[in-house]
C-alpha positions in Angstrom: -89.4 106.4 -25.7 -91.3 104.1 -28.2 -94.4 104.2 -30.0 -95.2 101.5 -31.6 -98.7 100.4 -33.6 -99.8 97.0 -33.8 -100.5 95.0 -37.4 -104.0 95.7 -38.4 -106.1 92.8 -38.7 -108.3 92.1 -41.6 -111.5 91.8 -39.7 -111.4 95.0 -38.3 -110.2 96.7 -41.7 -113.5 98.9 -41.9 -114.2 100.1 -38.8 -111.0 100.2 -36.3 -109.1 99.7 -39.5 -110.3 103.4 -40.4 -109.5 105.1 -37.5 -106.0 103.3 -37.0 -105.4 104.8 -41.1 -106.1 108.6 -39.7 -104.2 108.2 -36.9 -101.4 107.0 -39.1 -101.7 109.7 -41.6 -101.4 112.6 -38.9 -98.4 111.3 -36.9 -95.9 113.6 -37.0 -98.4 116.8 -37.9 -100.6 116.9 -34.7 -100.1 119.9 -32.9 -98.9 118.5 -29.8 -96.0 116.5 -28.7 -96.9 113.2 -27.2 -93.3 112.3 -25.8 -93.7 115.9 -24.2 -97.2 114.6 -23.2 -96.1 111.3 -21.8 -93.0 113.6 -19.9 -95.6 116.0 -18.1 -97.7 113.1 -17.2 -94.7 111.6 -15.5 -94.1 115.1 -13.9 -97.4 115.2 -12.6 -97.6 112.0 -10.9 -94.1 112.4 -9.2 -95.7 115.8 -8.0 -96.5 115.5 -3.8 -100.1 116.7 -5.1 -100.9 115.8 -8.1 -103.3 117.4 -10.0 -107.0 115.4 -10.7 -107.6 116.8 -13.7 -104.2 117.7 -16.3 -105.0 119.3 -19.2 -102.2 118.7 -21.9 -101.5 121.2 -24.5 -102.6 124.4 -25.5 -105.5 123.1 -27.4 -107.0 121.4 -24.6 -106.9 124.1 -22.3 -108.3 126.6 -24.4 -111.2 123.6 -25.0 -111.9 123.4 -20.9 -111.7 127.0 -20.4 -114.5 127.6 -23.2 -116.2 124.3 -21.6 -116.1 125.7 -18.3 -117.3 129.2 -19.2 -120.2 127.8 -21.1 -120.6 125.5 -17.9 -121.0 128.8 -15.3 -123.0 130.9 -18.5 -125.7 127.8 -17.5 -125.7 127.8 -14.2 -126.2 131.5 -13.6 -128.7 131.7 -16.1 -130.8 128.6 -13.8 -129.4 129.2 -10.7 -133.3 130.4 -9.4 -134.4 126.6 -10.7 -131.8 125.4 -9.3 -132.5 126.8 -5.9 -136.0 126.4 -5.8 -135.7 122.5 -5.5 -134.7 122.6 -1.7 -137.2 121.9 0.9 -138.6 125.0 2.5 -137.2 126.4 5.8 -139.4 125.0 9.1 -141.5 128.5 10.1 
């Protein structure tokens, strides 16, 4: 598989220019494997049902599980709000 990064151009040297020098600097120390990535994404698709969302590495599903939590916290705490915007049953 190859990665490859294209040749920086001068006239986006301080802004995408920045960006492009982190990503640089933590290749090979990120803490997930993106040819292991790219592999499960392949898996996935081939899959009869793919999933719609895929969460890849441990990190990220950690992340959405914390996300998600916080997510249903909110809705329980407003679900009376929430409710109250229906239209009233016909008497």
């Amino acid at each position: 598989m190859s990665r490859q990064i294209c040749r920086r151009g001068d006239d986006f040297a301080a802004t995408l220019g920045k960006q492009r020098d982190a990503l640089l600097a933590s290749d090979g120390k990120q803490q997930n494997d993106p040819s292991k990535g790219a592999l499960a994404i392949i898996e996935a698709l081939k899959a009869k049902q793919p999933p719609l969302h895929l969460l890849l590495g441990v990190d990220a599903l950690e992340l959405a599980r914390k996300q998600l939590a916080a997510m249903a916290r909110d809705f329980d705490a407003w679900e009376t709000l929430t409710r109250s915007t229906a239209f009233d049953e016909p008497a």
